[in-house]
GUFI-545128 format. One record per residue: y, x, z of N, C-alpha, C in turn. Coordinates in steps of 0.2 Angstrom, whole numbers, plus 5000, padded with zeros to 4 digits. Layout:
# GUFI-545128
YXZYXZYXZ ...
This chain:
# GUFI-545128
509649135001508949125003508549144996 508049184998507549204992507049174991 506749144984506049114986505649134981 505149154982504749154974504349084973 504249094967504149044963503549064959 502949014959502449044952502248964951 502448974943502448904939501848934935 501348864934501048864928500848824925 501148834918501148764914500648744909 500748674911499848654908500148584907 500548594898500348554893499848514891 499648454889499048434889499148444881 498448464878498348484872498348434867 498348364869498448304865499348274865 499648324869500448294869500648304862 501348294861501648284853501848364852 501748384849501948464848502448454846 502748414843503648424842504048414849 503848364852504248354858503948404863 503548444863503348514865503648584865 503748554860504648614855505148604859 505348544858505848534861506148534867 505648534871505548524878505548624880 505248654874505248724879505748744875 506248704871507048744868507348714875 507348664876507748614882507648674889 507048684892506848724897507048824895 507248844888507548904889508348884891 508448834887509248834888509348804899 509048784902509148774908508948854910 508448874910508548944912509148994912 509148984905509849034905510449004909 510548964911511048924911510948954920 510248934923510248954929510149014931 510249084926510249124926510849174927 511249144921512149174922512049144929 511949094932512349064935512249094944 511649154940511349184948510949164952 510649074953510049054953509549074952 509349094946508649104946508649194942 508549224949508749294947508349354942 507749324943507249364940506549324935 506149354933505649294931505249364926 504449354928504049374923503549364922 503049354917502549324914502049344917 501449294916500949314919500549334913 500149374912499649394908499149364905 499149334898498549304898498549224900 499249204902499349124905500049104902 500149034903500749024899501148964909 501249044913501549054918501749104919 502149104926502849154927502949164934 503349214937503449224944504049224944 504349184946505049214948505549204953 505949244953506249224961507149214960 507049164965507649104965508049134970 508949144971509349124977509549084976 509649034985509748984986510048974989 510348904991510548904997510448855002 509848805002509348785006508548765000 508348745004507548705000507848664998 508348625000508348564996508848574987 509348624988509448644984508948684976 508448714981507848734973507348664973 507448644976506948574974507548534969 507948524970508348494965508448544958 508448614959508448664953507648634949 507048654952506348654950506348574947 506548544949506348464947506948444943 507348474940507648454934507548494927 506948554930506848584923506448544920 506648554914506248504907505448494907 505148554910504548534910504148544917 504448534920504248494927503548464930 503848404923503148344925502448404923 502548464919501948484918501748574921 501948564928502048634931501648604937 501248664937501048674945501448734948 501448724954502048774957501648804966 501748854967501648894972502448904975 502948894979503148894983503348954988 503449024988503549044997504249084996 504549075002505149105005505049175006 505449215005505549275005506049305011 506049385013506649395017506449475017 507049515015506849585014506549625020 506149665018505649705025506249745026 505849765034506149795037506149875035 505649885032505649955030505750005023 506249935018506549945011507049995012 507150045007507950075008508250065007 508349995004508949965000509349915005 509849915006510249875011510349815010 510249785003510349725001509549694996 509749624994509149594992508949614985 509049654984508749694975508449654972 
């Protein structure tokens, strides 16, 4: 199941900057980790925002709900949510 995701994060500007550090070393190390792992297949930056789009294989909701709420910085993410499914009129035969 494919879903996109648009995360934006919004650090509050009085948090501790060192545990700020830590927390986006802690949140790259979970990506890669969901990334080998084929989970979280793709991911790009938005312009100008310290947010990203990216799109997850799953294998229900309740699985990316459990992926999305274990990443490290979580408690500080607004999230957009939608399910995806390849159009009818792609020439690729699979989920690219």
């Amino acid at each position: 199941m494919l879903t996109m995701v648009e995360m934006n994060i919004r650090i509050p500007l009085d948090f501790d900057k060192e545990e700020a550090k830590r927390l986006k070393a802690r949140e790259k190390e979970r990506f890669q980790e969901l990334q080998r792992a084929g989970k979280w297949r793709h991911i790009w930056r938005i312009v100008g925002l310290y947010a990203n789009v990216s799109i997850f294989d799953v294998e229900s909701n309740a699985e990316l709900h459990d992926i999305l709420t274990s990443l490290p910085l979580y408690p500080f993410m607004e999230m957009k949510v939608t399910p995806l499914c390849r159009h009818p009129s792609s020439v690729h035969d699979d989920d690219r």
